[in-house]
DRENDO-1510 file (C-alpha; in Angstrom, 1 decimal, always signed):
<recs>
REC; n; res; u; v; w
REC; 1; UNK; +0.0; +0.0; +0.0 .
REC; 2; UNK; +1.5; +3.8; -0.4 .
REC; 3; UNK; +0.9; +4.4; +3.4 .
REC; 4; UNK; +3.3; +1.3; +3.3 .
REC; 5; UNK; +5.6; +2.4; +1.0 .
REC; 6; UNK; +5.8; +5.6; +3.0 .
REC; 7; UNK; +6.9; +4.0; +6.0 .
REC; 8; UNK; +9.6; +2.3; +4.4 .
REC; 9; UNK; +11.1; +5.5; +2.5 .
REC; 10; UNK; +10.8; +6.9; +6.6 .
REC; 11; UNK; +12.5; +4.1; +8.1 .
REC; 12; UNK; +15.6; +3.4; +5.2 .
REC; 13; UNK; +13.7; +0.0; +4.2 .
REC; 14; UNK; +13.5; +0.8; +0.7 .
REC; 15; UNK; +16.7; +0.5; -0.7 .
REC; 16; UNK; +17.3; -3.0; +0.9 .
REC; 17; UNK; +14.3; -4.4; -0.3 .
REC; 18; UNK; +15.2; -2.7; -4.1 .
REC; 19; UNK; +18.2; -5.1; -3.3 .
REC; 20; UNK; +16.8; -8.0; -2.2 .
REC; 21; UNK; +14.2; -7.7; -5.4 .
REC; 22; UNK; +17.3; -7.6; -7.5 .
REC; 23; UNK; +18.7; -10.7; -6.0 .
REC; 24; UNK; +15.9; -12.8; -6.0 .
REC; 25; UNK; +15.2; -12.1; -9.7 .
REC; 26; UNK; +19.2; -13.4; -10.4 .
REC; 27; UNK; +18.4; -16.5; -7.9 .
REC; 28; UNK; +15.7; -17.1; -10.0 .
REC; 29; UNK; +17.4; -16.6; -13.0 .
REC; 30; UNK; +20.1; -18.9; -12.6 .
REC; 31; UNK; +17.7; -21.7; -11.9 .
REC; 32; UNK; +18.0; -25.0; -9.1 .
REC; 33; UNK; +21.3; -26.1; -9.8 .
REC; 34; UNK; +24.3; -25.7; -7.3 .
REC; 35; UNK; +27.3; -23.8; -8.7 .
REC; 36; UNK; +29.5; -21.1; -7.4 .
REC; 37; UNK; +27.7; -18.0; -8.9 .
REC; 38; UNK; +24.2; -19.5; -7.5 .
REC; 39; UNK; +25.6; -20.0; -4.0 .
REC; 40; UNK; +27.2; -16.5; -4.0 .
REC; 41; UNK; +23.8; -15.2; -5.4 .
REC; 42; UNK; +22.0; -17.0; -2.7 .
REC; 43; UNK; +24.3; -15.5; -0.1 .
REC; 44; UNK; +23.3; -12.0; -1.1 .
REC; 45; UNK; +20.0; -12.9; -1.0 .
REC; 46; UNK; +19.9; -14.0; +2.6 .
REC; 47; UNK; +21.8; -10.9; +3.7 .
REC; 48; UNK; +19.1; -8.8; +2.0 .
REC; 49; UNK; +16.8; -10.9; +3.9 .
REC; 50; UNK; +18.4; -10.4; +7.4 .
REC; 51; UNK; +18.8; -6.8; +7.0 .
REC; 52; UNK; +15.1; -6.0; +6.3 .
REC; 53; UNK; +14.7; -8.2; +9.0 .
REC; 54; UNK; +16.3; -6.3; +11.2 .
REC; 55; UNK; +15.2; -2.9; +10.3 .
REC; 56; UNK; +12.1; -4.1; +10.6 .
REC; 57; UNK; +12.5; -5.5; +14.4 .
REC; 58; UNK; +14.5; -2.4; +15.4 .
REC; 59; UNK; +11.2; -0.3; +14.1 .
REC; 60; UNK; +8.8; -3.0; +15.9 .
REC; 61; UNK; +10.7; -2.4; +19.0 .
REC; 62; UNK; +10.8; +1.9; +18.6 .
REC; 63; UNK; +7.2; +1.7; +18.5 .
REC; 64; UNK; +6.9; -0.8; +21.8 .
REC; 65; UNK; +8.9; +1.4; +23.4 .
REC; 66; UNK; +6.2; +4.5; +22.7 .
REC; 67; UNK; +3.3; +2.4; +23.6 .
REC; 68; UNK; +5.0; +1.2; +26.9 .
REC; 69; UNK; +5.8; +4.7; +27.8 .
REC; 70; UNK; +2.7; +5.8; +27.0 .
REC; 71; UNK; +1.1; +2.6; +28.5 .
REC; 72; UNK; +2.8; +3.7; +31.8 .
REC; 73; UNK; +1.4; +7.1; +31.9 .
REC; 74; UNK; -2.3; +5.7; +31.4 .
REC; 75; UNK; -1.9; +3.3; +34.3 .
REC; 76; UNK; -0.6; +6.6; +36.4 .
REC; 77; UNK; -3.3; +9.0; +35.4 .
REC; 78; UNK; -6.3; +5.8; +35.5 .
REC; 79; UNK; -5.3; +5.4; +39.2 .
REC; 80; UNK; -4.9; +8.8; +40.1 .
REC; 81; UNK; -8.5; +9.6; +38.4 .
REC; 82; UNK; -9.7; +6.6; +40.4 .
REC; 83; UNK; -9.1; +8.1; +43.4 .
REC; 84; UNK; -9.9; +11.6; +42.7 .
REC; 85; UNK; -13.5; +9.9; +41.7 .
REC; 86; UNK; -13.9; +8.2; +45.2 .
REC; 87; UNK; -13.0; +11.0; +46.9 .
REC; 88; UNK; -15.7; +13.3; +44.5 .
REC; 89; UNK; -18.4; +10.6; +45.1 .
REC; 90; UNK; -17.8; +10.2; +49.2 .
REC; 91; UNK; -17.7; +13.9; +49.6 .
REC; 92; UNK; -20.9; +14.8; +46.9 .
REC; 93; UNK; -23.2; +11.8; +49.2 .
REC; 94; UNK; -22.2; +13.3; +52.4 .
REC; 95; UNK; -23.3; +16.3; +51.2 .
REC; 96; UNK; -26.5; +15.1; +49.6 .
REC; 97; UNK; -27.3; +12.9; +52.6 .
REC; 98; UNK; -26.7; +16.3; +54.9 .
REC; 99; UNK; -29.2; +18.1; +52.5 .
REC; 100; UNK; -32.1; +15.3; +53.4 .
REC; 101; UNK; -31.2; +15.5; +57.1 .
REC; 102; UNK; -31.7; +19.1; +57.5 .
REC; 103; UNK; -34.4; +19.0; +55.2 .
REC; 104; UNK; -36.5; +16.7; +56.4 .
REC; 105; UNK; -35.5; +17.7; +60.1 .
REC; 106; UNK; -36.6; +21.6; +59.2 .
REC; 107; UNK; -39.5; +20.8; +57.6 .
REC; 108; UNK; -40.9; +18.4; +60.5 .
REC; 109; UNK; -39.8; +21.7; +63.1 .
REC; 110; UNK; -42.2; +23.6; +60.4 .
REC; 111; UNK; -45.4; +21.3; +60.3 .
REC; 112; UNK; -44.8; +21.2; +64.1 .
REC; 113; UNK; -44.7; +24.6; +64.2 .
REC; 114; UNK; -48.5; +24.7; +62.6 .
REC; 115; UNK; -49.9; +22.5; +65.3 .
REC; 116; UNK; -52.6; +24.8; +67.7 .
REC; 117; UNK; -51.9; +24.3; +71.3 .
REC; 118; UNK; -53.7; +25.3; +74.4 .
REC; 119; UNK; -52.6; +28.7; +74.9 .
REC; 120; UNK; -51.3; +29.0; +71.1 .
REC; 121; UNK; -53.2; +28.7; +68.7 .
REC; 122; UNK; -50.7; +28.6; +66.0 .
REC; 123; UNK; -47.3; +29.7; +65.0 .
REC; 124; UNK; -47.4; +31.6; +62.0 .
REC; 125; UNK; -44.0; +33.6; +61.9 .
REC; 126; UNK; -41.8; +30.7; +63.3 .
REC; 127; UNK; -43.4; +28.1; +61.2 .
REC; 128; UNK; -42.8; +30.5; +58.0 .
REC; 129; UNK; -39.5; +30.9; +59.0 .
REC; 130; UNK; -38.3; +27.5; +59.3 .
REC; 131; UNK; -40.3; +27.0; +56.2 .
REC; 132; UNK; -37.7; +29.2; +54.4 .
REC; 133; UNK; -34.8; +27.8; +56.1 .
REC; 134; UNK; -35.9; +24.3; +55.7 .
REC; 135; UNK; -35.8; +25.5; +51.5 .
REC; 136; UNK; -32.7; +27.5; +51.3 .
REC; 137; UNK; -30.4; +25.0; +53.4 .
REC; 138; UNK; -31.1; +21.9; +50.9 .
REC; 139; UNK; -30.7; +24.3; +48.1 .
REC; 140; UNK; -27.1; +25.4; +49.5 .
REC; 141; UNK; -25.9; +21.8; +49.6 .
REC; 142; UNK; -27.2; +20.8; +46.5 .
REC; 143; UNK; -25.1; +24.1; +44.6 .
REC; 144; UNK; -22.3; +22.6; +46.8 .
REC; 145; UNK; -22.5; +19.2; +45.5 .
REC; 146; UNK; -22.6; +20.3; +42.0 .
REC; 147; UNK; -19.3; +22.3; +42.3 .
REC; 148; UNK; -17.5; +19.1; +43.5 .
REC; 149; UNK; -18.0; +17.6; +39.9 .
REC; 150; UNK; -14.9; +18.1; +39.2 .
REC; 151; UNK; -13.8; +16.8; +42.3 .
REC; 152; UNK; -10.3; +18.4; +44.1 .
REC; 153; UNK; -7.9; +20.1; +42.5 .
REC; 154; UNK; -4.3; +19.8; +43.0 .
REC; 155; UNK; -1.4; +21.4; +41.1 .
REC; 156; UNK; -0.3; +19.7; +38.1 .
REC; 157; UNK; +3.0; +18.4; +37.4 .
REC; 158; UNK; +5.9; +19.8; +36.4 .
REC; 159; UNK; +7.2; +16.3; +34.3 .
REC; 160; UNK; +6.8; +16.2; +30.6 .
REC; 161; UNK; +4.4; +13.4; +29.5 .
REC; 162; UNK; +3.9; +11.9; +25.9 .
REC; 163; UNK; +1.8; +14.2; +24.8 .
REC; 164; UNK; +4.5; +17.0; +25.2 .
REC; 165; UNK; +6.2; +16.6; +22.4 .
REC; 166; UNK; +2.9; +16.5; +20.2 .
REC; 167; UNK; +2.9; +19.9; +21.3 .
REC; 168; UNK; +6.2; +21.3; +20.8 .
REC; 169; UNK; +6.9; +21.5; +24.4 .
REC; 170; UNK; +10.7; +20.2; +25.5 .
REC; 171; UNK; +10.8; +16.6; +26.5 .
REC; 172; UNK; +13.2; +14.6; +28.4 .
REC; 173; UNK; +14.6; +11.0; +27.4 .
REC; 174; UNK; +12.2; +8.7; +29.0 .
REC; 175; UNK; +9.0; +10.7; +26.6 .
REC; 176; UNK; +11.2; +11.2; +23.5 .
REC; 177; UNK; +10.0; +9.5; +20.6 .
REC; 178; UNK; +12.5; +7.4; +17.9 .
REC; 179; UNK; +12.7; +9.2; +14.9 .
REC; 180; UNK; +10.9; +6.3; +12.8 .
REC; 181; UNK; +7.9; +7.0; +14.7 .
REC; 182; UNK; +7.7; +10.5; +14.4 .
REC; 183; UNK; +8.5; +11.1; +11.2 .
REC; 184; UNK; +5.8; +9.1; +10.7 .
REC; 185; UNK; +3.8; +11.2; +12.7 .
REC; 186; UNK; +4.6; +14.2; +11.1 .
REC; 187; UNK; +4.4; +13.2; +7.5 .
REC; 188; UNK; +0.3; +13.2; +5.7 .
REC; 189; UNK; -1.3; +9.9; +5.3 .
REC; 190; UNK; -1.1; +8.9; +1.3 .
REC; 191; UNK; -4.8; +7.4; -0.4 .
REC; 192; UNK; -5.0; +4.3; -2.5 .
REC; 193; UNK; -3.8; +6.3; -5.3 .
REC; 194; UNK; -0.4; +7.5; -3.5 .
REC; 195; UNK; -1.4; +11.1; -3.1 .
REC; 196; UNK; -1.0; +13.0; +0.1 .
REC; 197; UNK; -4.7; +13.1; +1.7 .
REC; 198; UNK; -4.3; +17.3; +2.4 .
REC; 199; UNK; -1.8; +18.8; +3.7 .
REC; 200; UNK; -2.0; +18.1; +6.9 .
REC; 201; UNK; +0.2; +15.4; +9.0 .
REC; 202; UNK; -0.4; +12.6; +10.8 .
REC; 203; UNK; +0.0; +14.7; +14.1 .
REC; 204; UNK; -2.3; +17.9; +13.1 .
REC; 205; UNK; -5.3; +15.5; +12.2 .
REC; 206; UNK; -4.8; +14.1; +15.7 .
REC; 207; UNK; -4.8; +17.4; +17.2 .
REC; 208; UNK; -7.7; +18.6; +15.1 .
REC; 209; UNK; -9.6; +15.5; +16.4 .
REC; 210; UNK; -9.0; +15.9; +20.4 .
REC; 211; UNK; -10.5; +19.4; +19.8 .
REC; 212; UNK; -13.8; +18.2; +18.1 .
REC; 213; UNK; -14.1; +15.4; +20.4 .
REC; 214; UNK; -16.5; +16.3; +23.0 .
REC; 215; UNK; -15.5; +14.2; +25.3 .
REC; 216; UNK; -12.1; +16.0; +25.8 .
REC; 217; UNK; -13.4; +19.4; +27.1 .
REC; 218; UNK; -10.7; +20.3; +28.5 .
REC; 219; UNK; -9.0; +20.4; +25.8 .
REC; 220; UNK; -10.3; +23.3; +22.9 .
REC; 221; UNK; -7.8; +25.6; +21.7 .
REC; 222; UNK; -4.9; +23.9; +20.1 .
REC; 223; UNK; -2.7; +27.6; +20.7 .
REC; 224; UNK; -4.2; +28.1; +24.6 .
REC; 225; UNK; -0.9; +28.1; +26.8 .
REC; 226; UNK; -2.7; +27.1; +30.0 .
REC; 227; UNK; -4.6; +24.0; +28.6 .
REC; 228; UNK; -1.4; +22.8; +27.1 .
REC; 229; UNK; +0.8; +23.3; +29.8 .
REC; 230; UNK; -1.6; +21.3; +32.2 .
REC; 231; UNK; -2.1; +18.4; +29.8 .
REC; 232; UNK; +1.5; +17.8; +28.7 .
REC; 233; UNK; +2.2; +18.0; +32.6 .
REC; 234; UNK; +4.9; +20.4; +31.4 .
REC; 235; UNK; +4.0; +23.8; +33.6 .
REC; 236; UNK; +3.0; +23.4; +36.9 .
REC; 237; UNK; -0.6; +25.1; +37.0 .
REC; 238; UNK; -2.6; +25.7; +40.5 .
REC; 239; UNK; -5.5; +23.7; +40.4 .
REC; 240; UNK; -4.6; +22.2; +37.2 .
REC; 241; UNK; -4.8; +18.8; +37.8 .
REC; 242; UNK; -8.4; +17.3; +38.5 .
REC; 243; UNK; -11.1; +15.1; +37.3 .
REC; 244; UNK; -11.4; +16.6; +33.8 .
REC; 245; UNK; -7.8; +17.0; +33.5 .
REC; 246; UNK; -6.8; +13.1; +33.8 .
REC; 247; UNK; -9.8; +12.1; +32.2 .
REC; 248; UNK; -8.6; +14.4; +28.9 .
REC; 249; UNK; -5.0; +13.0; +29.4 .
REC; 250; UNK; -6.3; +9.3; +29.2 .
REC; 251; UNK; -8.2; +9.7; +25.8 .
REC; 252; UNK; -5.9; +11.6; +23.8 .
REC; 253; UNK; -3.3; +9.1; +24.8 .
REC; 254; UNK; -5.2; +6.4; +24.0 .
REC; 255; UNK; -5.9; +7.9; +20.7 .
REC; 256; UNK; -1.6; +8.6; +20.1 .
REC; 257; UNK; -1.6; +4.9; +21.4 .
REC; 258; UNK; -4.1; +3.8; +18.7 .
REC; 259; UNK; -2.1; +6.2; +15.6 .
REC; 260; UNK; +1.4; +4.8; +16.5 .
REC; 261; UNK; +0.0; +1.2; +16.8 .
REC; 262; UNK; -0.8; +1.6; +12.9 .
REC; 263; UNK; +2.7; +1.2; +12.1 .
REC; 264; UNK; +2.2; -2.5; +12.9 .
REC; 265; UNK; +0.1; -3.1; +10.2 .
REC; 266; UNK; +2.4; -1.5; +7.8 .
REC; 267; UNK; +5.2; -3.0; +9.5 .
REC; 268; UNK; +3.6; -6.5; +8.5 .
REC; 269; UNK; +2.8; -6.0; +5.2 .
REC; 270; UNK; +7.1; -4.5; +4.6 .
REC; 271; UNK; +8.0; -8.3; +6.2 .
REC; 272; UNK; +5.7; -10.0; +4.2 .
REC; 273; UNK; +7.6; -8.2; +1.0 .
REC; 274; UNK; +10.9; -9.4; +2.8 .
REC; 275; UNK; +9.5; -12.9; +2.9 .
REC; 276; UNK; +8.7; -12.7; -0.8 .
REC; 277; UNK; +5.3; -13.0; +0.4 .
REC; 278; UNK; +4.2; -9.7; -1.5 .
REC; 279; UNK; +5.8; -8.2; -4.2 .
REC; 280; UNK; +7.3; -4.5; -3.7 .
</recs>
């Protein structure tokens, strides 16, 4: 496939499968028998053979080595967004089960309140006023419990994730990404035809996607410093790291994840051409 033949211009596969193209079609030519020029043939066959091979591994491994990194940071963020949940959910029913307490509390000191005694008929004014309280108080907690959506917030980190570089922000080693995978990032996906689908890379039409997707909210401006700085876990921001926050960093990196892990699929198709299963 172009997308295919892309890959292997990126990662220096090309010329050695030109070669070994050129040496299986003088194997072939010189037909089954054994002599010296067929065995030296042979031999340059097999070296082709190993060297895509190994191109081919070396890129297989580049691209574990993103997805583990990046694996890593989702098992981080998926536990620390578990607990920032708990601790939303605990605090958002105590607050709820204080609302019905006082409410129901209030309103039975109101409908007391309207009960005629002996020497008092009725009380009006008290009973109206606990009426109000008895309304206002439930209404308090439940604004309450709607700002903890979000649950805590917590300054975010200062330690460049995977999605830092994405952004142009500095990374150090343990985030950098091998230069087969992002070149392939950064260069447009080709159609059946060969031709560059826009101008656009790999990387943009990612970005341009976490934008639209509106289940990333916290993340809408591809140019906002603040966003950007919170989500690659580059700047440390007050209150920048919360519910939303982990839950954004999660599914853009599982969408990265999913982008690099195409490679594979070219990957197979380039070792099936080494294998003479597929001609290139």
């Amino acid at each position: 496939s172009p997308n295919s033949k892309q890959l292997s211009d990126i990662i220096k596969l090309t010329p050695v499968l030109d070669q070994l193209s050129r040496t299986k079609a003088n194997l072939d030519r010189l037909g089954e028998g054994i002599t010296l020029e067929r065995i030296s043939a042979r031999q340059d066959y097999m070296a082709a053979q190993i060297s895509a091979g190994q191109i081919i591994q070396k890129t297989l491994l580049e691209i574990e080595f993103v997805e583990a990194e990046i694996d890593a940071e989702q098992n981080l963020y998926a536990e620390l967004l578990s607990t920032f949940t708990d601790d939303r959910d605990r605090l958002v029913a105590k607050t709820n089960a204080a609302a019905f307490y006082t409410n129901g509390a209030l309103w039975a000191v109101c409908e007391g309140l309207t009960i005629p005694t002996y020497r008092n008929s009725q009380y009006a004014i008290p009973s109206g006023i606990t009426g109000i309280v008895a309304g206002v108080v439930p209404s308090v907690f439940s604004l309450w419990a709607m700002r903890q959506y979000n649950g805590k917030k917590r300054p975010s980190e200062s330690q460049p994730n995977m999605l830092a570089k994405v952004f142009d922000y500095p990374t150090v080693k343990e985030v950098e990404y091998p230069n087969s995978v992002w070149e392939f990032l950064n260069t447009a996906p080709h159609d059946q035809n060969g031709n560059p689908i826009g101008r656009e890379s790999r990387r943009d039409l990612l970005i341009d996607r976490w934008i639209k997707d509106r289940n990333i909210p916290a993340f809408t401006d591809r140019n906002s410093r603040n966003q950007l700085d919170v989500l690659t876990a580059s700047v440390s921001q007050k209150g920048g790291l919360n519910i939303e926050t982990l839950s954004a960093r999660l599914a853009m990196l599982e969408q990265l994840q999913g982008e690099v892990g195409k490679i594979k699929r070219m990957l197979l198709e380039l070792a099936m051409v080494a294998s003479n299963e597929k001609d290139f």
